[in-house]
TIMARGU-120962 format. One record per residue (C-alpha): residue in three letters; x, y, z. Coordinates in nm, 3 decimals, always signed. Last residue first. Example, Ala and Ser with C-alpha at 12.3 -4.5 7.8 and 13.67 -1.06 7.14 Angstrom:
<pts>
PT   aa       xx       yy       zz
PT  SER   +1.367   -0.106   +0.714
PT  ALA   +1.230   -0.450   +0.780
</pts>
This chain:
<pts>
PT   aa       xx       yy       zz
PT  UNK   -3.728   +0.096   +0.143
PT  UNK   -3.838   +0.176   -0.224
PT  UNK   -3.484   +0.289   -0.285
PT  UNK   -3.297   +0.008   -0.176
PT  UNK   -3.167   -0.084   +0.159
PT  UNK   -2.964   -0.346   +0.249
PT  UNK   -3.068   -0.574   +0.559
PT  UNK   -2.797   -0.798   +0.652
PT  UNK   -2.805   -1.196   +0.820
PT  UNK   -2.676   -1.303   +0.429
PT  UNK   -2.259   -1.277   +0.530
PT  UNK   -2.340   -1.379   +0.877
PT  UNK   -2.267   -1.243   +1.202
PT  UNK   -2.634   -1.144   +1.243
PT  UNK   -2.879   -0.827   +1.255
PT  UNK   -2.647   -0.604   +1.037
PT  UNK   -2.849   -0.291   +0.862
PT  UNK   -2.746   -0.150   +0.529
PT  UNK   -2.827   +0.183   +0.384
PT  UNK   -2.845   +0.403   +0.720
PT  UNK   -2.946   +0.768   +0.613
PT  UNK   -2.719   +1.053   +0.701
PT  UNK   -2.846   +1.383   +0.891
PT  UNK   -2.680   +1.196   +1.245
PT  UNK   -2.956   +1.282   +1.446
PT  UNK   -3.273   +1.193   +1.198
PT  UNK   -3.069   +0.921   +1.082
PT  UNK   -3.000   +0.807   +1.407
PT  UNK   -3.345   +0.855   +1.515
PT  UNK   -3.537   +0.634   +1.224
PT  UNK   -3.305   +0.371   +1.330
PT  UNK   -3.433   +0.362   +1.687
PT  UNK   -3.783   +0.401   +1.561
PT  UNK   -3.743   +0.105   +1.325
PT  UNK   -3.619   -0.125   +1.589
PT  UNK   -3.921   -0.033   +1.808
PT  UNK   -4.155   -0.110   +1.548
PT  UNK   -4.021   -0.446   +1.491
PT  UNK   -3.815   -0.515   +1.208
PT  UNK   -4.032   -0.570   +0.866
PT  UNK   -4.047   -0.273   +0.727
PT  UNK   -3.654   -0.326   +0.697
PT  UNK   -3.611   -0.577   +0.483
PT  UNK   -3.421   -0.907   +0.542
PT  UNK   -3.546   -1.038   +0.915
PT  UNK   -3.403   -1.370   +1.010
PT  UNK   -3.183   -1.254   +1.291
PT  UNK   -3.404   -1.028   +1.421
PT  UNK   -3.533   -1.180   +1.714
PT  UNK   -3.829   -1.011   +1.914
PT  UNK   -3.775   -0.838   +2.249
PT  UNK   -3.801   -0.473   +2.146
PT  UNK   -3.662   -0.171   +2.289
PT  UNK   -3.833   +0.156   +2.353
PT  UNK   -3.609   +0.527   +2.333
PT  UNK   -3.472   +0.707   +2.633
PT  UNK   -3.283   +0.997   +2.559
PT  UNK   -2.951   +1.053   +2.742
PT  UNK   -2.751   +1.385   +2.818
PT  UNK   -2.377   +1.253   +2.880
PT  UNK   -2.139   +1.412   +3.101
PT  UNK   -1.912   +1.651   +3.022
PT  UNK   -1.556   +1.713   +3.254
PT  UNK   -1.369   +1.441   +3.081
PT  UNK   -1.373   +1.535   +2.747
PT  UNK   -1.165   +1.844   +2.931
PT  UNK   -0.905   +1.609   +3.060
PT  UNK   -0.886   +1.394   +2.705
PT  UNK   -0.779   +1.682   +2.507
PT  UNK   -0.931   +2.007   +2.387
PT  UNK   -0.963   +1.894   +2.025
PT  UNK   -1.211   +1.596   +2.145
PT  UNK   -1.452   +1.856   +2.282
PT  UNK   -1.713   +1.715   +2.006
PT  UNK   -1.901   +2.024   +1.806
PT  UNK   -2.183   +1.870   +1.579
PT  UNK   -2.454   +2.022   +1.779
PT  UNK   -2.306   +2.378   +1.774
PT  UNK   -2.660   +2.514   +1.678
PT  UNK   -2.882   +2.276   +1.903
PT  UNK   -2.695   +2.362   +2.232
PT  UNK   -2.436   +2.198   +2.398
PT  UNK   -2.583   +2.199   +2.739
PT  UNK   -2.449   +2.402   +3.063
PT  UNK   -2.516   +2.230   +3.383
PT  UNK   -2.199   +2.211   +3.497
PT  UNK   -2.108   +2.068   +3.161
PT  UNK   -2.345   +1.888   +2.907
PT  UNK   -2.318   +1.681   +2.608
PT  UNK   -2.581   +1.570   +2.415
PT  UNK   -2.804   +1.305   +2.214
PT  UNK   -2.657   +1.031   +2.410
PT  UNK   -2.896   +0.666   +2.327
PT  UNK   -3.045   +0.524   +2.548
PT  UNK   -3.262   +0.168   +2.515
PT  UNK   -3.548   +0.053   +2.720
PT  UNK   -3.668   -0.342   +2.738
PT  UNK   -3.337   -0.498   +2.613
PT  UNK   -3.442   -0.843   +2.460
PT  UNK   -3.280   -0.732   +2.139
PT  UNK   -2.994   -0.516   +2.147
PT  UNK   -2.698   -0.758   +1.986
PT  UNK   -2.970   -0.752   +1.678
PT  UNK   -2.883   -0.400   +1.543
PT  UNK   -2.511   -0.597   +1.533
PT  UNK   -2.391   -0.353   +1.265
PT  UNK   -2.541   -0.007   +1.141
PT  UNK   -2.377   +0.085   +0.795
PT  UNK   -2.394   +0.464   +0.741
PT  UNK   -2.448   +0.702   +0.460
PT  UNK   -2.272   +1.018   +0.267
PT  UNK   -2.058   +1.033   +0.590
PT  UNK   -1.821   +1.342   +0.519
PT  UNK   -1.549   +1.258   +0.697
PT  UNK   -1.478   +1.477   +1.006
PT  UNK   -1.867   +1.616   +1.015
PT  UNK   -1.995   +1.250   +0.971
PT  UNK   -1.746   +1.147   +1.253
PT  UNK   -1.851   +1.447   +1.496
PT  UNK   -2.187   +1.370   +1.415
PT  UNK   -2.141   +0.977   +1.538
PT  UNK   -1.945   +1.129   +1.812
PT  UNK   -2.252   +1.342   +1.957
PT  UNK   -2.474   +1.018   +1.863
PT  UNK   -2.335   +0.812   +2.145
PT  UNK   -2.490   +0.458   +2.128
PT  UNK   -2.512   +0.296   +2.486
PT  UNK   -2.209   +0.161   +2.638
PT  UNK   -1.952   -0.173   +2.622
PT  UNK   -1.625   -0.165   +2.714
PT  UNK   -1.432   -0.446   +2.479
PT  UNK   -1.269   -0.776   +2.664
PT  UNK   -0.966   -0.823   +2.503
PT  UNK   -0.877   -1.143   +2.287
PT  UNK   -0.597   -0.941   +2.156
PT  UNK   -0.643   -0.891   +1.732
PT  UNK   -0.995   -0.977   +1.716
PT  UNK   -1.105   -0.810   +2.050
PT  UNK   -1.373   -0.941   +2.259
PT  UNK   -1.730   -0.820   +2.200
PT  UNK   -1.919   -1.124   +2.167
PT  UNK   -2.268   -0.927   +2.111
PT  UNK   -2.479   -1.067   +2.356
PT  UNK   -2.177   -1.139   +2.604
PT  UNK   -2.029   -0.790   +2.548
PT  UNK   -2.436   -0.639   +2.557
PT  UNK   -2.530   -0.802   +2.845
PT  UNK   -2.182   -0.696   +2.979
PT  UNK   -2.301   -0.347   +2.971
PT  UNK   -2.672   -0.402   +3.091
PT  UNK   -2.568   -0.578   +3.381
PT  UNK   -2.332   -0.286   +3.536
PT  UNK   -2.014   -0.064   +3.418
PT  UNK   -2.192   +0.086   +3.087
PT  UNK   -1.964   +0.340   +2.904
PT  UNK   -2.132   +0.634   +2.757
PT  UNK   -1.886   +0.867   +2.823
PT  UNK   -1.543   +0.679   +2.663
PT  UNK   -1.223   +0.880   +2.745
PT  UNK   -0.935   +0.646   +2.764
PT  UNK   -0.782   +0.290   +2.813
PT  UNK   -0.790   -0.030   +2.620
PT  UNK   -1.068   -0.131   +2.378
PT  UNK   -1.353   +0.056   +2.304
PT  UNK   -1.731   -0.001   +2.223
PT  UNK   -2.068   +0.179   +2.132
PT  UNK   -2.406   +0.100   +2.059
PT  UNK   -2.560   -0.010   +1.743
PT  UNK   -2.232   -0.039   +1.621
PT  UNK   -2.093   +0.202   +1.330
PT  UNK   -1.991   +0.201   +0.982
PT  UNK   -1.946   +0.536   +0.782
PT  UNK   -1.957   +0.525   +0.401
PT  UNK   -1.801   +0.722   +0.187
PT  UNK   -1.908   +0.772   -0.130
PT  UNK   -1.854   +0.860   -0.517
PT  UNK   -1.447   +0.997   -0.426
PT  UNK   -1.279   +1.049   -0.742
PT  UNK   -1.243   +1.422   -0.720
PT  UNK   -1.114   +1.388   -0.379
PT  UNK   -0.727   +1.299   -0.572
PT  UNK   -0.530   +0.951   -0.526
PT  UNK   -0.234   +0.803   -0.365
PT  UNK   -0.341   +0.517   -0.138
PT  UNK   -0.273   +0.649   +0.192
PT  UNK   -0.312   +1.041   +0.157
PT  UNK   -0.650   +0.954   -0.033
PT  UNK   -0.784   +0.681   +0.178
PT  UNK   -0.614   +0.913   +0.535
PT  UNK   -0.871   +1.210   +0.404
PT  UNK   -1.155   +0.958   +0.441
PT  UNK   -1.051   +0.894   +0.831
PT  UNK   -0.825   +0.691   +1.040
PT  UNK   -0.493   +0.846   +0.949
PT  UNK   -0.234   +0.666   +1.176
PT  UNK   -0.077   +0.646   +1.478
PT  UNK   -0.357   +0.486   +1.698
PT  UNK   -0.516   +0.710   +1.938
PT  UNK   -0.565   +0.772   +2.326
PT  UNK   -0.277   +1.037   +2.295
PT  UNK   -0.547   +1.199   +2.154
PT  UNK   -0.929   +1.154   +2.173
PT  UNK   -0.955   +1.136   +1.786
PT  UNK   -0.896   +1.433   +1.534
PT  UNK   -0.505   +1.414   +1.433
PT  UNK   -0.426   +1.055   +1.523
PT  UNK   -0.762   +0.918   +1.480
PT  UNK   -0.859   +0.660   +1.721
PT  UNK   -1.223   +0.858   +1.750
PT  UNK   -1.275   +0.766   +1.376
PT  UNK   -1.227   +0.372   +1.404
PT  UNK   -0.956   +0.148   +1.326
PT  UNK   -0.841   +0.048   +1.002
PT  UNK   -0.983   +0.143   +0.633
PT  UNK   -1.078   -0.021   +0.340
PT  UNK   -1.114   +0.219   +0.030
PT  UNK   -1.296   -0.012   -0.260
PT  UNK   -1.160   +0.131   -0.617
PT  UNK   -1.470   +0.136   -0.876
PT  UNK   -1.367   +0.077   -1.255
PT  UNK   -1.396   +0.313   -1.493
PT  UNK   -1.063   +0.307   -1.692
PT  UNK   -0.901   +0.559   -1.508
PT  UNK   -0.993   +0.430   -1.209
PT  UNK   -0.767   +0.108   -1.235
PT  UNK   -0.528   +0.303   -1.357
PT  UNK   -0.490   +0.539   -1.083
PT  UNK   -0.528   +0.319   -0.788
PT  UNK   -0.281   +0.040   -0.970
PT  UNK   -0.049   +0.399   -1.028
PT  UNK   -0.077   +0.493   -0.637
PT  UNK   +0.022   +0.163   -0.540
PT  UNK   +0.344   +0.085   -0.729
PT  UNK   +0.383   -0.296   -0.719
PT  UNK   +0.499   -0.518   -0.521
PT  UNK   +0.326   -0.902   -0.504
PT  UNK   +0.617   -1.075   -0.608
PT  UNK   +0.892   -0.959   -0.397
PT  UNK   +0.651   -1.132   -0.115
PT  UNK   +0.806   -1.430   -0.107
PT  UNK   +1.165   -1.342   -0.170
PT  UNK   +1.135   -1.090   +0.130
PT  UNK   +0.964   -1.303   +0.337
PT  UNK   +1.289   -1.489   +0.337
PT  UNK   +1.528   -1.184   +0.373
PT  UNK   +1.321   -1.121   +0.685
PT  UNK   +1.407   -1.435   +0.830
PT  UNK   +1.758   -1.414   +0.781
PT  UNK   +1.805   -1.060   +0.895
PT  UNK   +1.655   -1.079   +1.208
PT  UNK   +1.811   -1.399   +1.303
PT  UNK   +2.148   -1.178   +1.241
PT  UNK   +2.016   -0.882   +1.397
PT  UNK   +1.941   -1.115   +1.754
PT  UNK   +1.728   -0.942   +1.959
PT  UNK   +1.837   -0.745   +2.300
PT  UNK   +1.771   -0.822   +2.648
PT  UNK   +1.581   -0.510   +2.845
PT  UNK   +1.745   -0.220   +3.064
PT  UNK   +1.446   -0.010   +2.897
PT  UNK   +1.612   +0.301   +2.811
PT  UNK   +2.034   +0.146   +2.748
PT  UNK   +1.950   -0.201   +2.669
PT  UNK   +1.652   -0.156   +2.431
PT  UNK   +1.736   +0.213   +2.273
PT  UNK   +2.054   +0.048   +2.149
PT  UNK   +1.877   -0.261   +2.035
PT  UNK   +1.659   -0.033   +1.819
PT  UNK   +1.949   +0.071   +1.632
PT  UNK   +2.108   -0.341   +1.567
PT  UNK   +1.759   -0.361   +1.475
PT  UNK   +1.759   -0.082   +1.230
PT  UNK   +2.137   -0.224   +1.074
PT  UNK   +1.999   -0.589   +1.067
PT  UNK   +1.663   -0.488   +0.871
PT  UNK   +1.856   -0.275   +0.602
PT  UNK   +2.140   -0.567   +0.560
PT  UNK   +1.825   -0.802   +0.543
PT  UNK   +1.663   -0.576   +0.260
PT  UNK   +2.008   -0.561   +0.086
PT  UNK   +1.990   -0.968   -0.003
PT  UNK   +1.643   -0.931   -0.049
PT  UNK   +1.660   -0.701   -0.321
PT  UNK   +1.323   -0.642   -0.463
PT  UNK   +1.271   -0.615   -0.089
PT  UNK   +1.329   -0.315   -0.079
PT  UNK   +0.998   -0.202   -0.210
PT  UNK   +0.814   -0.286   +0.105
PT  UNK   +0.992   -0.026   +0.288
PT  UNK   +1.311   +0.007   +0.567
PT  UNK   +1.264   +0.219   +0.814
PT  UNK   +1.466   +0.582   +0.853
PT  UNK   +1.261   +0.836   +0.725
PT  UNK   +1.190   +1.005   +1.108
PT  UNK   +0.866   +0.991   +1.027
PT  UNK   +0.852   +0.623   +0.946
PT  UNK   +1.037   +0.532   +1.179
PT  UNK   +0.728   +0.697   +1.416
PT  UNK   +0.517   +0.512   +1.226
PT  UNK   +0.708   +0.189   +1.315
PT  UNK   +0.742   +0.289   +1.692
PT  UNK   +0.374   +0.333   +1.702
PT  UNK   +0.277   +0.056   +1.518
PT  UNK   +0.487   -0.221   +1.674
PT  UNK   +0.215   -0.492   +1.751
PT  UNK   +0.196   -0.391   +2.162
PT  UNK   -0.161   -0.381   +2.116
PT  UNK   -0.195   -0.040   +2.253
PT  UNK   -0.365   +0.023   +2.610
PT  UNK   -0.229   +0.352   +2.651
PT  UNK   -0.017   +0.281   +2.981
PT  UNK   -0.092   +0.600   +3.239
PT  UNK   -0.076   +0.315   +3.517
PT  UNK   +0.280   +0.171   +3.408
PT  UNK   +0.429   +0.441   +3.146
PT  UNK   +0.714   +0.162   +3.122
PT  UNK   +0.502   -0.089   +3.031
PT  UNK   +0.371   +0.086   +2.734
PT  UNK   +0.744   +0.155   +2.631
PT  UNK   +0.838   -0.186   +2.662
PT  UNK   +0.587   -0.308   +2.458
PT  UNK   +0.644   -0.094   +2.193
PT  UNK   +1.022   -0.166   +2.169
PT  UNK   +0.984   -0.541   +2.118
PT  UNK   +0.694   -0.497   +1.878
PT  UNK   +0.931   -0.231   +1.689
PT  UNK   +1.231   -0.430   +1.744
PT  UNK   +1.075   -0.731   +1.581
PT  UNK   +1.035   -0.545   +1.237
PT  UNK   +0.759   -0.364   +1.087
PT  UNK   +0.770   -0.275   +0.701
PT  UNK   +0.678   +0.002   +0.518
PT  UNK   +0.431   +0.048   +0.266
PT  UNK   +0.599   +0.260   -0.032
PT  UNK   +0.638   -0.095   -0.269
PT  UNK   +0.247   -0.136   -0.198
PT  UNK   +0.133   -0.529   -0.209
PT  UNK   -0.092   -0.694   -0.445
PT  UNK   -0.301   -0.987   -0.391
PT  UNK   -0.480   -1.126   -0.667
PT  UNK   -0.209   -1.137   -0.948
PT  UNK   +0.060   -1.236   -0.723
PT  UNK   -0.126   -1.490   -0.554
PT  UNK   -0.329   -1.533   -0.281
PT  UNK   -0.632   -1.706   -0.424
PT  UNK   -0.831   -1.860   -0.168
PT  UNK   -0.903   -2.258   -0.112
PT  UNK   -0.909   -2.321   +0.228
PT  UNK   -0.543   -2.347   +0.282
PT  UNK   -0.479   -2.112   +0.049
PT  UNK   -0.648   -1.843   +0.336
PT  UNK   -0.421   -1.997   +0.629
PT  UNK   -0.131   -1.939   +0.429
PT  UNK   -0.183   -1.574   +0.314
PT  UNK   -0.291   -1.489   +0.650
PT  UNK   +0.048   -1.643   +0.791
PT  UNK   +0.235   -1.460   +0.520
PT  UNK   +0.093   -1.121   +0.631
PT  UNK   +0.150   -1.166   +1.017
PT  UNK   +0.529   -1.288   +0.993
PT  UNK   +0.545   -0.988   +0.683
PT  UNK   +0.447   -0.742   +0.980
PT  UNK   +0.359   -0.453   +0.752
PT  UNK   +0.255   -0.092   +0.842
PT  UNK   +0.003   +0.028   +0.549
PT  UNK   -0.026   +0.401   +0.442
PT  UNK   +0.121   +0.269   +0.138
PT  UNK   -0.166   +0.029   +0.022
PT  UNK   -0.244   -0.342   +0.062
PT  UNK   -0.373   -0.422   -0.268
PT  UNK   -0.660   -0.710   -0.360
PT  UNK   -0.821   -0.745   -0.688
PT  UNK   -1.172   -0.843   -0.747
PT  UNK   -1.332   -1.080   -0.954
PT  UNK   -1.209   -1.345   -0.715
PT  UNK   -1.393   -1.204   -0.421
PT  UNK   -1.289   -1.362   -0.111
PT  UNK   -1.025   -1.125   -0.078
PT  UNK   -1.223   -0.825   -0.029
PT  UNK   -1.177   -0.778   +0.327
PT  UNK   -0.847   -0.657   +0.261
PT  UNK   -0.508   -0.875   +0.364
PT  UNK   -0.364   -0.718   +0.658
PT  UNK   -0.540   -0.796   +1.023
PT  UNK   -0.802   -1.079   +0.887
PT  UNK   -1.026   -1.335   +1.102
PT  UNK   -1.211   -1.534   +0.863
PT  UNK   -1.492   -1.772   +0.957
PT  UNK   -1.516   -2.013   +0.731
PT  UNK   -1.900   -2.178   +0.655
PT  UNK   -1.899   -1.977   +0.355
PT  UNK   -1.891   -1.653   +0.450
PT  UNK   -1.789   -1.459   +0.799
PT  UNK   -1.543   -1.206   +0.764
PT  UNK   -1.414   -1.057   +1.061
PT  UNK   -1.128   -0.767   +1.056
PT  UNK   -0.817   -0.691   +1.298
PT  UNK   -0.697   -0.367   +1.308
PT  UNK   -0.321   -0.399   +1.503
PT  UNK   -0.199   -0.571   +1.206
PT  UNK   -0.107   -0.213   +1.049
PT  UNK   -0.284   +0.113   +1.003
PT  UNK   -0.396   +0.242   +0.718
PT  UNK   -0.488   +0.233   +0.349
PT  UNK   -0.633   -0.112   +0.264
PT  UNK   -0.773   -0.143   -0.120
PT  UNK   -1.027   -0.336   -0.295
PT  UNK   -1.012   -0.266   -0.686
PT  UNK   -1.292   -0.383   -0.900
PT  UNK   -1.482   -0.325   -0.690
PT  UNK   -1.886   -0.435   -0.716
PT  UNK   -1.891   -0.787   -0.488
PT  UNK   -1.632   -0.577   -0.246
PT  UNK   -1.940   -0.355   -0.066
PT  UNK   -2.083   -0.681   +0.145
PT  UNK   -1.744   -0.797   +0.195
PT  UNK   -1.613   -0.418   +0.338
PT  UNK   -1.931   -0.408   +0.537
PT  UNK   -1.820   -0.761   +0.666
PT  UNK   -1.454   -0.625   +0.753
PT  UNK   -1.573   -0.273   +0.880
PT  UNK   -1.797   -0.411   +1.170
PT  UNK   -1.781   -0.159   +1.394
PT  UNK   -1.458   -0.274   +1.586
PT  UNK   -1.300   +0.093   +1.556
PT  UNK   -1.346   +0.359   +1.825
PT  UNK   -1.640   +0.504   +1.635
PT  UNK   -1.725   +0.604   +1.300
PT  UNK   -1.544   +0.342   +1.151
PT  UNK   -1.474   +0.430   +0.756
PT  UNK   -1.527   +0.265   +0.408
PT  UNK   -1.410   +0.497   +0.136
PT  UNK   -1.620   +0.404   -0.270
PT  UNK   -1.389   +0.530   -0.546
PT  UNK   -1.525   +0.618   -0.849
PT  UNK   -1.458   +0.596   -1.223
</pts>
C-alpha cells in the first residue's frame, strides 16, 4: 500500500499532467487534491491532445480510477465540459471511472464575478490571478459558508444553497464594486442541473483513499500549481489559495504520511511564471522569448504569455526541503537545444553578501516579496548543445552537454532525476532505470 505525491517545484506549468500520465499506468487510484480550474494540465497521447483543469491526468487509463478530491474547488460548467469533450473521443467518464469528493466545494458565478472585480480594483498592484473564482471560493470556504459537492444529493436544496450565496455575493457586488448583479434564479437552475449529473459520481473521498490502500493498491497524488504558489511557503500574496505541496495530498485527500512511498518533484529545465511577482532569473531579451517560442510557453488555462528565465536551483532546494523530493521529473530538456551557453542560479547574494554553502537550502520567501527583491542571482555558466533530442530514449545517449547539465541538478538539488522530457509526446521521455 503506497501512495506515490506528484508536485511542481516551481511556479506551476512544469509538466505535472504528462508526468502524472507517465506515473498513472501503475495506480490504481489517481487522485487531484488542490486547487481548482485555475491549474490547467496537458496530456498528449494518442493523436488527442488533452487540455485538462479538473479531471486527473490519469483518465486515459481505464485500469485506473479517477477521484477529484476534497481540497478541490469545482466549477461544475468547467467539469461537465471536460467530461463531454473526453466521451466525445471515446473516454470513460462515468460513475465508476470518475469519482467526485462529496467535501469538495463548489464555485459559483459570484465567485468568478467577484474575483475579477477585486483584481481590477487593486489596478497596478493586481495579482495576476485567473479571475476563475478560487480565491473568493477558498475564502467561503474558510468562512464555512459555501455550498459542497455533497449537496447535491439533493438538487432541489443545492439550488436554494446556490441562490441564497449569490443573492450574498450580489451584496458585496453592488455596494464594493458598484458592478451589475447576477441573476440567483438563473443561478439556481443551472446549478440544480449539474447537480443531477454529477450526484452520481460522489462519494466519500477519504474512505476511496483509504480502501483502496488498504488493500495494496498504489493511490496517484496529482497536484495543482507549483511549489513557489504555495499559500503558506510560496512568494506570498503572489500565491494561489491553496496547499501546493506534499503536506496539501494528505490534508486534501484524507490520508496519514505513513503511506507516502514517493514524492516526486517536477520541474522545467528552466524556469517560468505567469502573472505578476518576484521571479530572479527572469530573461527580458532574445534568449527569454527563444525559450517561450521554443518551448510554447503560453498558459493552458489563459492563453498568457509565461516569463521565461534560466533554471534557479536555490528554489528547486527550497522545494525539495518543503516537500521532501525523493526524485525529480525534468520536462522540456529539449526546449534548450541550439542555446550555445546555459546558466543556471546556484546562489543568492545581497550587497555583496552570498548565501553561503551551509544555509544553501534557505530561500528568503518567508520574508515577503520586498526582501526577495533585494538578492540578485549568482549564475554558473554551464555548455549547451545544438543537437536534437527529440528522438533520444536513454540517457547515455544525450549529448555530453545535456548530461552535464543534468548531472548538476542532481548534484545541487541532492535528488536524482528519474525521467527526462525531450518532446510533448507521451513516448518523447527518457525514464531511468537502475543501470542508467
Amino acid at each position: 500500500m503506497s501512495a506515490i505525491i506528484v508536485v511542481g517545484a516551481q511556479w506551476g506549468d512544469e509538466g505535472k499532467g504528462r508526468v502524472v500520465d507517465g506515473l498513472a499506468r501503475e495506480a490504481q487510484l489517481v487522485a487531484r487534491f488542490n486547487g481548482g480550474d485555475n491549474a490547467g494540465h496537458t496530456v498528449v497521447a494518442e493523436g488527442h491532445t488533452l487540455k485538462l483543469h479538473l479531471v486527473p491526468s490519469g483518465i486515459l487509463y481505464q485500469t485506473a480510477t479517477c477521484l477529484i478530491g476534497a481540497g478541490v474547488v469545482v466549477n461544475p460548467e468547467q467539469l461537465t465540459a471536460e467530461m463531454d469533450e473526453l466521451a466525445a473521443i471515446g473516454v470513460d467518464v462515468g460513475p465508476a471511472h470518475l469519482k467526485l469528493s462529496a467535501a469538495a466545494h463548489i464555485i459559483l458565478p459570484t465567485h468568478r464575478a467577484l474575483d475579477g472585480a477585486r483584481e481590477e480594483a487593486r489596478g497596478q498592484t493586481a495579482l495576476g490571478t485567473t479571475k476563475r473564482g478560487i480565491g473568493p471560493v477558498y475564502a467561503d470556504k474558510a468562512a464555512r459558508v459555501n455550498p459542497r459537492a455533497g449537496d447535491m444529493i439533493n438538487p432541489e436544496q443545492f439550488a436554494e444553497q446556490v441562490a441564497d450565496r449569490v443573492r450574498a455575493h450580489n451584496r458585496r457586488l453592488k455596494e464594493q464594486y458598484g458592478l451589475e448583479t447576477l441573476s440567483p434564479q438563473q443561478a439556481a437552475a443551472r446549478y440544480c442541473e449539474y447537480a443531477r449529473r454529477l450526484a452520481p459520481h460522489l462519494v466519500d473521498g477519504s474512505a476511496l483513499v483509504g480502501e483502496t490502500l488498504a488493500a495494496g493498491r498504489t493511490v496517484l497524488c496529482e497536484g495543482a500549481q507549483g511549489m513557489l504558489l504555495d499559500l503558506d511557503h510560496g512568494t506570498y500574496p503572489y500565491v494561489t489559495s491553496s496547499s501546493v505541496t506534499s503536506g496539501g495530498a494528505l490534508t486534501g485527500l484524507g490520508f496519514g504520511p505513513q503511506h507516502v512511498s514517493r514524492v516526486v518533484g517536477v520541474v522545467k529545465a528552466y524556469t517560468t511564471r505567469v502573472g505578476t511577482g518576484p521571479f530572479l532569473t527572469e530573461l527580458l531579451d532574445e534568449t527569454g522569448e527563444q525559450i517561450r517560442e521554443a518551448g510554447n510557453e503560453y498558459g493552458t488555462t489563459t492563453g498568457r504569455p509565461r516569463r521565461c528565465g534560466w533554471l534557479d536551483l536555490v528554489i528547486l532546494r527550497y522545494a525539495a526541503r518543503i516537500n521532501g523530493l525523493d526524485e525529480l521529473a525534468l520536462t522540456k530538456l529539449d526546449v534548450l537545444s541550439g542555446l550555445e551557453r546555459l546558466k543556471v542560479a546556484v546562489a543568492y547574494e545581497r550587497d555583496g553578501e552570498r548565501v553561503q554553502p551551509s544555509v544553501a537550502k534557505y530561500f528568503p520567501a518567508e520574508f515577503g516579496v520586498e526582501a526577495l527583491a533585494e538578492w540578485k542571482p549568482v549564475y554558473e555558466e554551464l555548455p549547451g548543445w545544438a543537437e536534437d533530442i527529440t528522438g533520444v530514449r536513454a540517457r547515455a545517449d544525450l549529448p555530453a552537454a545535456a548530461q552535464e547539465y543534468v548531472a548538476r541538478i542532481e548534484e545541487l538539488v541532492d535528488a536524482p532525476v528519474t525521467f527526462i522530457g525531450v518532446g510533448p509526446e507521451r513516448e518523447q521521455a527518457i525514464r531511468m532505470t537502475n543501470d542508467q
